[in-house]
C-alpha positions as CSV (number, residue, x, y, z in Angstrom):
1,X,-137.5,87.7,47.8
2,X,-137.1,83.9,46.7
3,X,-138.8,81.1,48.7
4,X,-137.4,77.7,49.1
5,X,-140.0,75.2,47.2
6,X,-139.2,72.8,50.3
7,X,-138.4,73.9,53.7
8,X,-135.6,73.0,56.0
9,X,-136.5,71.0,58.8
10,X,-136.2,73.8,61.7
11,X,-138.3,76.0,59.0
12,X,-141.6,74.2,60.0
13,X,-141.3,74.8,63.7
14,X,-140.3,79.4,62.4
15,X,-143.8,78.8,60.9
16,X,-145.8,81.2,62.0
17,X,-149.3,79.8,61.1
18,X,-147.6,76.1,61.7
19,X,-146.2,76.9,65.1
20,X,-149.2,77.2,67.4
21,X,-151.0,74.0,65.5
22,X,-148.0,71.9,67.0
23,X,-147.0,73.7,69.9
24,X,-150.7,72.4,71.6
25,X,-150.5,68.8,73.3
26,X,-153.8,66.3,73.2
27,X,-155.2,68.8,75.6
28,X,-154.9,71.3,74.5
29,X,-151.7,72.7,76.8
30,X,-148.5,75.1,75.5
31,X,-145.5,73.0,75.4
32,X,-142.6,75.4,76.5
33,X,-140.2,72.9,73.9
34,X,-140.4,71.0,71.4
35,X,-137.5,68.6,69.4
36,X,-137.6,68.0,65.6
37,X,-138.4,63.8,65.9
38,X,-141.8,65.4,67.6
39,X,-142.8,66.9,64.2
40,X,-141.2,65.5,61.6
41,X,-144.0,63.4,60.5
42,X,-146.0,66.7,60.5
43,X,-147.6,67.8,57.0
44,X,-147.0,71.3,56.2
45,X,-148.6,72.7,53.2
46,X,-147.4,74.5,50.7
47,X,-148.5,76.8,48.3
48,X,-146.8,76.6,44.6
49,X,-143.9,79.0,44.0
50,X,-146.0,81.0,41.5
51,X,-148.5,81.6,44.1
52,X,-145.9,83.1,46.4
53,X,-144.4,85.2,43.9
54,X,-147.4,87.0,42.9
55,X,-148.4,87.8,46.6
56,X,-145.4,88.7,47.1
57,X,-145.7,91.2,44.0
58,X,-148.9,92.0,45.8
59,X,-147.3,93.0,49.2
60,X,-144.5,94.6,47.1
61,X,-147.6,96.8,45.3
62,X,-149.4,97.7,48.3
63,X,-146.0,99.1,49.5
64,X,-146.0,101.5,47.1
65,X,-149.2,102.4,46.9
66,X,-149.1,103.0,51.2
67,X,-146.0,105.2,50.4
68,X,-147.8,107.0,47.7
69,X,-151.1,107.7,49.7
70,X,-148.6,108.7,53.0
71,X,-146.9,111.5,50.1
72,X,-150.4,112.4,48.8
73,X,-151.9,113.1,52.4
74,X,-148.5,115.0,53.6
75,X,-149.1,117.5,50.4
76,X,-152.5,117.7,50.8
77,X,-152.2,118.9,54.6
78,X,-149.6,121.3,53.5
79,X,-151.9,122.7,51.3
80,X,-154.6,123.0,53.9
81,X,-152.0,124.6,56.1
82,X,-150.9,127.0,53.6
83,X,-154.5,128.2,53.1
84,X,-155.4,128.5,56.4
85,X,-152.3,130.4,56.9
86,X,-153.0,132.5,54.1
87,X,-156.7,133.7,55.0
88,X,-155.4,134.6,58.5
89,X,-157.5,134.2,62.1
């Protein structure tokens, strides 16, 4: 997965962790829509591309190791099974 080092303009309002910063009025109310001159002055910050490529080698890494621990808990409850079936009521 590649990141874009700067982002489109539509990109900062798909922001999830950007969106509900500009989506508030003074007060503190939802606005239900928004156009692109209302944030295009808006600073988003971003992290350097080698920062996003290693957590993404870290997401990537816990993936496998959450597959790996699913695979390890599925054999060891076969296992139990296959004792308890073994050694009977």
């Amino acid at each position: 997965m590649t990141f874009p080092s700067v982002l489109p303009d539509d990109a900062r309002l798909a922001s999830v962790v950007a969106r509900p910063l500009f989506m508030r009025q003074e007060y503190g109310e939802i606005i239900k829509h928004m156009e692109a001159h209302q944030i295009e002055n808006l600073a988003v910050p971003l992290i350097p591309d080698t920062e996003i490529r290693a957590i993404d080698e870290m997401i990537r890494r816990a993936w496998l190791l959450r597959d790996d621990a699913n695979k390890l808990e599925r054999d060891a409850l076969s296992r139990l099974q296959a004792l308890f079936a073994r050694r009977g009521p």
